[in-house]
N, C-alpha and C positions, 0 to 999 in steps of 0.2 A: 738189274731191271727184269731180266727174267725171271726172277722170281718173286717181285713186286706183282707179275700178269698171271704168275700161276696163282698167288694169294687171290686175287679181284677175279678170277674164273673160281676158284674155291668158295668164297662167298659166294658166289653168284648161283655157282650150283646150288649150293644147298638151300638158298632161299624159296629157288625157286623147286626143290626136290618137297622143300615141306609145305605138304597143301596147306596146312591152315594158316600160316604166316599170306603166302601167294594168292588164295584165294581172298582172305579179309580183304588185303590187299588191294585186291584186283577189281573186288565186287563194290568194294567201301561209296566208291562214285557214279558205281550203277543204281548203285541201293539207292543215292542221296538225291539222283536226278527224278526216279519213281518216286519219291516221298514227295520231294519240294514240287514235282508236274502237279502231284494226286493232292497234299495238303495246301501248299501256300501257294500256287499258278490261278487261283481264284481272288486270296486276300491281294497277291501285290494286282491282278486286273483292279477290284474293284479302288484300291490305292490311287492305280494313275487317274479313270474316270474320273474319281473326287478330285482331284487337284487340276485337271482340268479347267479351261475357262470355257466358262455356260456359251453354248453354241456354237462350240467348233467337232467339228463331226472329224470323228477320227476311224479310217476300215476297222474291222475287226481283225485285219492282217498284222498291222500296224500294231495293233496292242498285240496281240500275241508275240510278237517281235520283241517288245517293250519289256514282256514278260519271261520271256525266253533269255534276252538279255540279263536282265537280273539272278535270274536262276543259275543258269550254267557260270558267272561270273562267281556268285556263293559257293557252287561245288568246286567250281577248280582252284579258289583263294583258300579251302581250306583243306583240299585234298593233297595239296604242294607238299603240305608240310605235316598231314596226321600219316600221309604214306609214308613220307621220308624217315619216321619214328616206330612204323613198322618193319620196312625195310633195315632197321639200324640195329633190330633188336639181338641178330645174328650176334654182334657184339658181347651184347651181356650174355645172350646164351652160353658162350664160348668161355664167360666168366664163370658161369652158375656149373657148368658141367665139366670144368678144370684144361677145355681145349687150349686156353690162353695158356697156360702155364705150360703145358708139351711144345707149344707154338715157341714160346718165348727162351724155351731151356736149347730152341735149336742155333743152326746157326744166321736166324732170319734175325734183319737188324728191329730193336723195336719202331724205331720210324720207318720202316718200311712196311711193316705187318697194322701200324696204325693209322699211316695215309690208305693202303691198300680197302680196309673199313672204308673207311671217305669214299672212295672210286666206286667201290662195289654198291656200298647203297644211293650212289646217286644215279648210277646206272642205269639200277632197278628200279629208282624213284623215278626217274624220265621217261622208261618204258612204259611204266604202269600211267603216269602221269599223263603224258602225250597219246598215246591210248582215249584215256578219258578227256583227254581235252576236242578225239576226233568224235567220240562219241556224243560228245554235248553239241559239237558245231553240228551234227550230221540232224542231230534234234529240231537245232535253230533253222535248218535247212528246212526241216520238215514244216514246220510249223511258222517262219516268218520271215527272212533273210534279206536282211538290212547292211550287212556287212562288208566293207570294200576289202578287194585283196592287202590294202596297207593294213588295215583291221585285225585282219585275221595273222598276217606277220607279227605283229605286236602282240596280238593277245598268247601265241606263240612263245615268242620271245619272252612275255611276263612269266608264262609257264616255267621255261626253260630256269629265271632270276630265283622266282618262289621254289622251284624246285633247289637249288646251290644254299639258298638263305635256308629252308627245312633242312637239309639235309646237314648243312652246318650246325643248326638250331638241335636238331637232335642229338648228333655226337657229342656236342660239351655234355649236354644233358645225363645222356646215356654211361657216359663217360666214371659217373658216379653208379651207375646202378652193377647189380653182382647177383641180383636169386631173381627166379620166375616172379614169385610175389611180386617185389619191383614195377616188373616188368611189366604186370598186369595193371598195378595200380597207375604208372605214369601216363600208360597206354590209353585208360579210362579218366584221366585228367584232361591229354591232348588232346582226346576224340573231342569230349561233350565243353569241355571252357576257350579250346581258341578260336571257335568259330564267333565267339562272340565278342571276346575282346578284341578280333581283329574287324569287327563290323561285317562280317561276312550273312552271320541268321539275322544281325537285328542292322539297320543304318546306324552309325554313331550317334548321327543328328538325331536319334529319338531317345539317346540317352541324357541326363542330367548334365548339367556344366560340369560340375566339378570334373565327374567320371569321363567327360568326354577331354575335357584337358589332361586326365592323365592317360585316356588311349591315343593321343595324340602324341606320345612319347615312343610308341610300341611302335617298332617297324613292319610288320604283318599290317598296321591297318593302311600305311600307304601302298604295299602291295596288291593288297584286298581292293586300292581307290584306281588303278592302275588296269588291274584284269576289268574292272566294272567299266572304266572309261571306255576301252579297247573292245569291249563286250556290245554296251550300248549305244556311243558314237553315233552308228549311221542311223540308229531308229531317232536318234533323238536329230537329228538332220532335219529326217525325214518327216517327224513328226512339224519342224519348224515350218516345212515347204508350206503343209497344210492350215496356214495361218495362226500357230503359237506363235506368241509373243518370244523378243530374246530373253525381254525379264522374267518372266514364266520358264522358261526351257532354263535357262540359269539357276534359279529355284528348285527346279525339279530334278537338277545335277546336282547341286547343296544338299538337298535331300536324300539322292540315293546316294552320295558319297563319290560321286566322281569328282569332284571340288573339295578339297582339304582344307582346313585352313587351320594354322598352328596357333593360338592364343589370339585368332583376329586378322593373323597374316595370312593372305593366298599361298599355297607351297604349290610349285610348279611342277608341271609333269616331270621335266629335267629333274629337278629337285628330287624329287620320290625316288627315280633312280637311284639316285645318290645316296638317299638314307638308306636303301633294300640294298644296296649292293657295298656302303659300309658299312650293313652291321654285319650282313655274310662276310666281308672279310675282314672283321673284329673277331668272328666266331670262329673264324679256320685259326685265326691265330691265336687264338685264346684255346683252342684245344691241342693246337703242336703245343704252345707251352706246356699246356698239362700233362703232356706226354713226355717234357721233357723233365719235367719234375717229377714226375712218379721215375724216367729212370734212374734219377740222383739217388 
């Protein structure tokens, strides 16, 4: 065991010894909250307005609420998990520059040196992660705050789920890669494609049937439906107090995706758990296998 805690301090150092792995890292959800304020904080305002029913006055507090909701929901469903695959990358490093093989010729067991990996990047993925999840609430603070303490537990707690599921999601992943190249091209796959297949830049509901029944397969997009619900909640309360309708607020939950629905079925919050928290542990157990077959 001691030497499992020196392994997960050895990762850990060095992640965070190499700036540009820590900083990408660190900045990736600062950079995304400035983008999504400065670019789309105007398209989703003018979004809600439309869908709005004619004649209900809603503060401008209100909407910014609305809109601050949707945002910081998008950076943190997709920061869970493109952090977790930087933080992971330690791994192939250690492939690509032959650390693995001094590591492995000692007397460290290799299930210990390959859970050790696991510990370390989730570590670092929670740090970095809960970080930017206070930095967005401090936002929401700033600009609207709609939010009850059960709210902000939850959307915590989603963090903490998205973060186990990436971090899982990465290691199989990684699991395969060996040279920098790799590194870079997976790295530039996660960043720019999962934010969208898990509904996080675009709602699902504005994609095509088909495509939206096969992201209804991908566990990322109930996570993504989960941070959004926990996100928006009290505005959307809040919004009903001021005479929306339930069938309208309904709608405009179906819309942004805080309502799933699997081929026409409601999937329940409980539910969503359930799928995010058995594919993370399909993924941990699908990567001790692979480690236990490469020792074969």
């Amino acid at each position: 065991m001691k030497t499992f805690w020196v392994l997960v301090r050895r990762n850990m150092r060095l992640f965070f010894k190499d700036k540009g792995m820590f900083f990408t890292s660190l900045i990736t959800p600062a950079i995304l909250l400035v983008l999504y304020v400065t670019f789309l904080g105007n398209v989703y305002r003018d979004s809600f307005v439309m869908n709005l029913p004619a004649g209900l006055a809603v503060p401008e507090k209100l909407l910014d609420g609305l809109v601050a909701g949707q945002l910081i929901s998008s950076i943190l469903a997709v920061s869970c998990v493109t952090v977790a695959f930087c933080s992971n990358f330690l791994m192939v490093q250690d492939k690509a520059l032959g650390t693995s093989i001094d590591l492995r010729i000692s007397p460290v067991r290799p299930s210990t040196l390959s859970v050790a990996y696991y510990v370390s990047t989730l570590a670092v993925t929670l740090i970095i992660c809960l970080a930017a999840a206070g930095l967005c609430l401090g936002y929401t603070a700033a600009v609207g705050w709609y939010m009850s303490a059960a709210d902000v537990a939850k959307l915590l707690g989603d963090v903490v789920l998205l973060v186990l599921f990436g971090t899982a999601l990465s290691s199989v992943v990684n699991f395969f890669l060996s040279s920098q190249g790799q590194i870079s091209a997976v790295g530039t796959v996660v960043s720019s494609g999962y934010g969208f297949i898990c509904g996080a830049y675009m709602p699902i509901s504005s994609f095509g049937e088909g495509l939206q029944k096969v992201i209804s397969f991908l566990p990322g997009t109930y996570g993504t439906a989960l941070v959004r619900t926990h996100a928006m909640q009290g505005a959307i309360s809040e919004l009903e107090s001021f005479g929306l309708p339930e069938t309208a607020a309904e709608q405009i939950m179906l819309a942004l995706d805080m309502r799933i629905r699997f081929f026409e079925t409601p999937v329940s919050e409980a539910a969503m758990y359930l799928i995010v928290g058995g594919a993370t542990a399909a993924l941990v157990l699908g990567y001790v296998l692979l480690n236990k077959l490469k020792k074969r």
